[in-house]
C-alpha positions as CSV (number, residue, x, y, z in Angstrom):
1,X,0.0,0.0,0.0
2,X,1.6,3.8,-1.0
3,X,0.5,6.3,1.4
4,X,0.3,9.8,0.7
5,X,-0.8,13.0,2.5
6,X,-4.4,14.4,1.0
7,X,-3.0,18.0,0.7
8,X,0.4,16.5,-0.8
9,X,-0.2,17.9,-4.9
10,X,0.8,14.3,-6.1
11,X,-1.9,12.8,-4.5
12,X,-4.5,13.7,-6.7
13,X,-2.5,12.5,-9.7
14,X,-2.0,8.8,-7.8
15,X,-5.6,8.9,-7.0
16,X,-6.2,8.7,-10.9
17,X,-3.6,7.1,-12.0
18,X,-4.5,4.2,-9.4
19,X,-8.1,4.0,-10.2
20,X,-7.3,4.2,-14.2
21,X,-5.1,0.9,-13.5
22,X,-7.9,-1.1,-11.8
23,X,-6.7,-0.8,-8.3
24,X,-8.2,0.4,-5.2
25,X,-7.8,3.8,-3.0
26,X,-8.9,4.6,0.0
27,X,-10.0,8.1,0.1
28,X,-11.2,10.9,2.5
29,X,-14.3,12.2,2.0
30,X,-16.6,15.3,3.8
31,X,-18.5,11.7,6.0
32,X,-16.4,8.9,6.0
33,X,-12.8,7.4,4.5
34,X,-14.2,5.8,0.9
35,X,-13.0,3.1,-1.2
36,X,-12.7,3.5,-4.7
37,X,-12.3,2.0,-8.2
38,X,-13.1,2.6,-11.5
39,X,-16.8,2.6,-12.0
40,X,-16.7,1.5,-15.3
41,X,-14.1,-1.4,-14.7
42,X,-16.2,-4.6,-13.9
43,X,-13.1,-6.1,-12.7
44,X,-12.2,-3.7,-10.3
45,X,-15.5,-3.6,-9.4
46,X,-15.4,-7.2,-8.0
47,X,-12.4,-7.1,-6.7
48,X,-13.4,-4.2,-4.7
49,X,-16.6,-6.3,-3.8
50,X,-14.5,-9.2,-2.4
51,X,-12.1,-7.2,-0.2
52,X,-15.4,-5.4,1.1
53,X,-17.0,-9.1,1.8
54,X,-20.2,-7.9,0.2
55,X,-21.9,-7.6,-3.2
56,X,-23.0,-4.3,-4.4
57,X,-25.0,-2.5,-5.1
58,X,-22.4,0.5,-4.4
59,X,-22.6,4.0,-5.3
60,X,-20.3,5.9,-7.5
61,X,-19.1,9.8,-6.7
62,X,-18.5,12.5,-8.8
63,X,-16.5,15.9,-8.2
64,X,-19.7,18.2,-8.9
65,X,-23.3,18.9,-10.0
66,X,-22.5,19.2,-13.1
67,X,-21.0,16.1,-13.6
68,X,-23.8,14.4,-12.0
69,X,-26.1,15.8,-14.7
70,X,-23.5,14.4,-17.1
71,X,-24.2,11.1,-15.8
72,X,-27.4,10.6,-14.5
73,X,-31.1,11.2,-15.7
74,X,-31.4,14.8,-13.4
75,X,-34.8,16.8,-14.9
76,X,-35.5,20.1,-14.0
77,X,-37.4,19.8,-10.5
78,X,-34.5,17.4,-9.3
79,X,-31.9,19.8,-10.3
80,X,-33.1,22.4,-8.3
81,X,-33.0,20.3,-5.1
82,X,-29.8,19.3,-6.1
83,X,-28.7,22.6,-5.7
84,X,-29.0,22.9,-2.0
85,X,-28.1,19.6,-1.2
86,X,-24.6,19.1,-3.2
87,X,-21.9,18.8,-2.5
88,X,-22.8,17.6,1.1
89,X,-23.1,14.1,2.5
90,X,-25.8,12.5,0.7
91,X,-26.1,10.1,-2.3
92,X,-28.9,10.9,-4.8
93,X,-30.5,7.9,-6.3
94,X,-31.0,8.0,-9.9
95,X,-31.0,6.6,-13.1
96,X,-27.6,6.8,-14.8
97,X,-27.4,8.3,-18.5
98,X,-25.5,5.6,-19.8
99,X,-26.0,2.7,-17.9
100,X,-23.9,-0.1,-20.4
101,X,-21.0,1.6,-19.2
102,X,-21.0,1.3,-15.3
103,X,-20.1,-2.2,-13.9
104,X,-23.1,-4.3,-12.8
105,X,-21.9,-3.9,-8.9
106,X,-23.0,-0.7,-8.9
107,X,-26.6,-0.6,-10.5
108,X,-29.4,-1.2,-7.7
109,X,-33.5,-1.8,-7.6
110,X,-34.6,-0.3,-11.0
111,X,-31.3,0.2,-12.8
112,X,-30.5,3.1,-10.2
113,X,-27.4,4.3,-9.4
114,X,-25.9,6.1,-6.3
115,X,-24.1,9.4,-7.3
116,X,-22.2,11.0,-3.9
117,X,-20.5,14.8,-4.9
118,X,-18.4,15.3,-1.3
119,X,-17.3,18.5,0.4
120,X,-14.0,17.7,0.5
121,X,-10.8,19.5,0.0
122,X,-9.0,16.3,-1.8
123,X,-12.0,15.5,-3.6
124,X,-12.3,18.8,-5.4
125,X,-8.6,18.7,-6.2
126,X,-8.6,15.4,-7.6
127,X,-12.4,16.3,-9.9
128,X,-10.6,18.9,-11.4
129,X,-7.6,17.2,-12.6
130,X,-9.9,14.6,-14.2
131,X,-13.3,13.5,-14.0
132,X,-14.6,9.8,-14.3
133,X,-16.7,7.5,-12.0
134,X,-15.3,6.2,-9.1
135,X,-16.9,3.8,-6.9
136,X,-17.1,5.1,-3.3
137,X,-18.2,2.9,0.1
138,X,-17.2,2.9,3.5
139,X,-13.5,1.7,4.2
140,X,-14.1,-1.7,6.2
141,X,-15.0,-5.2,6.1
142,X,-19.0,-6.1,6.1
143,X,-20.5,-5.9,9.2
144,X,-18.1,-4.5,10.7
145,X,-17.8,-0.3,11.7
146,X,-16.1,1.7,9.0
147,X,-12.5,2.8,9.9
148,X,-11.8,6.5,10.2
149,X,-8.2,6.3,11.2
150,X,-5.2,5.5,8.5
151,X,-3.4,4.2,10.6
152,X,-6.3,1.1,11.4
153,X,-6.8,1.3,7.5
154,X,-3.2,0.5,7.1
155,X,-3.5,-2.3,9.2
156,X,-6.5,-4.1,8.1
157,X,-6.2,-3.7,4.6
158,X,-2.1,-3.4,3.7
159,X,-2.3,-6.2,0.9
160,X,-5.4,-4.9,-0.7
161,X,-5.7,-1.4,-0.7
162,X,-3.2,-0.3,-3.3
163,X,-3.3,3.1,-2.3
164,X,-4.2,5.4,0.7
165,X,-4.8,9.3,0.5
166,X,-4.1,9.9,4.7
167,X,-6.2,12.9,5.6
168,X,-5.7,12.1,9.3
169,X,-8.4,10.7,11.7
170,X,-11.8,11.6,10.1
171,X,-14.6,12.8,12.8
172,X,-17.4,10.4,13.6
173,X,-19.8,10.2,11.7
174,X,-22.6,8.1,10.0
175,X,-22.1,8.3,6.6
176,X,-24.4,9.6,3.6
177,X,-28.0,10.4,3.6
178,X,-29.5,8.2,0.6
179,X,-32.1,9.6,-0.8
180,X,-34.3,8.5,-3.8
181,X,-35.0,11.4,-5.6
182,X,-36.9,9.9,-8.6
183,X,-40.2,9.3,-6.3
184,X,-43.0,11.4,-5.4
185,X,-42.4,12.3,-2.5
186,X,-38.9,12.2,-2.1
187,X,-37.9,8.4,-0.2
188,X,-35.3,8.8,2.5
189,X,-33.3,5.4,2.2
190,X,-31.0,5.6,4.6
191,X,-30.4,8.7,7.5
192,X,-26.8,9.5,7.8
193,X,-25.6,12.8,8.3
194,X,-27.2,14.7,5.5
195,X,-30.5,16.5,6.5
196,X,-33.8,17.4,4.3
């Protein structure tokens, strides 16, 4: 596993180069540390799957709104409330725009996908050096709590995690708000630390 600082300027060039070669990075995000791969690498996909112990389906983040419209189904109304929501810690629930391109893993109930845009310093850098879907879930093994400290990262996942962005010990916190934006009303999935 490489390690590297989130505010070192090489990181965000590791982050993509990592992800582009099918591995795996664990991330911080504006909730909790993420792990990521390519999106649209079904390989990576499962691999990711196997070190998490779980199947998916797992949502994907982008580095803004705009790319969210990019790729997912966003009409007018949902746009709007997209606004005051993002970035922030929820994942939106929505039909992706070209769904033959994202790995099966990540495709839930309905063909929906997760899309997460997080507040966080790293993540903006590393959005506007590139953009791409990346899959993002919480850094630990099923079942078990997510780990907000590198080091404990480190430790439980050396020989999987090809690389770690180290933002030191996150906060607590319970994750993303899901929220499935395509119904009428709006269907909270899951309450995490995003409120409507």
């Amino acid at each position: 596993m490489k390690r590297v600082a989130a505010t070192d300027p090489i990181a965000p060039v590791m982050f993509w180069q990592t992800i582009r070669a099918g591995g795996l990075v664990a991330y911080p995000t504006d909730t909790l540390y993420g792990l990521g791969a390519d999106a649209e690498n079904h390989i990576a996909a499962v691999y990711l799957a196997e070190v998490k112990g779980r199947e998916g389906p797992f949502s994907v983040m982008v580095g803004h709104l705009e790319q969210l419209e990019e790729y997912g189904l966003v009409s007018t109304e949902i746009a709007d409330k997209l606004a005051g929501m993002l970035p922030g810690p929820y994942t939106i629930l929505l039909p992706p725009r070209h769904p033959e391109q994202l790995a099966s893993l990540v495709k839930g109930a309905g063909g929906k996908v997760g899309f997460r845009v997080p507040e966080h310093p790293f993540i903006h850098k590393a959005f506007q050096l590139a953009k791409g879907l990346v899959i993002t879930t919480s850094v630990n093994r099923a079942g078990q709590p997510p780990l907000q400290d590198p080091v404990a990262i480190r430790d439980q996942f050396e020989e999987q995690i090809d690389l770690l962005i180290d933002s030191g010990i996150l906060p607590p916190s319970r994750g993303s708000t899901i929220v499935d934006l395509t119904t009428t009303p709006c269907q909270v999935i899951r309450q995490g630390d995003g409120r409507l």
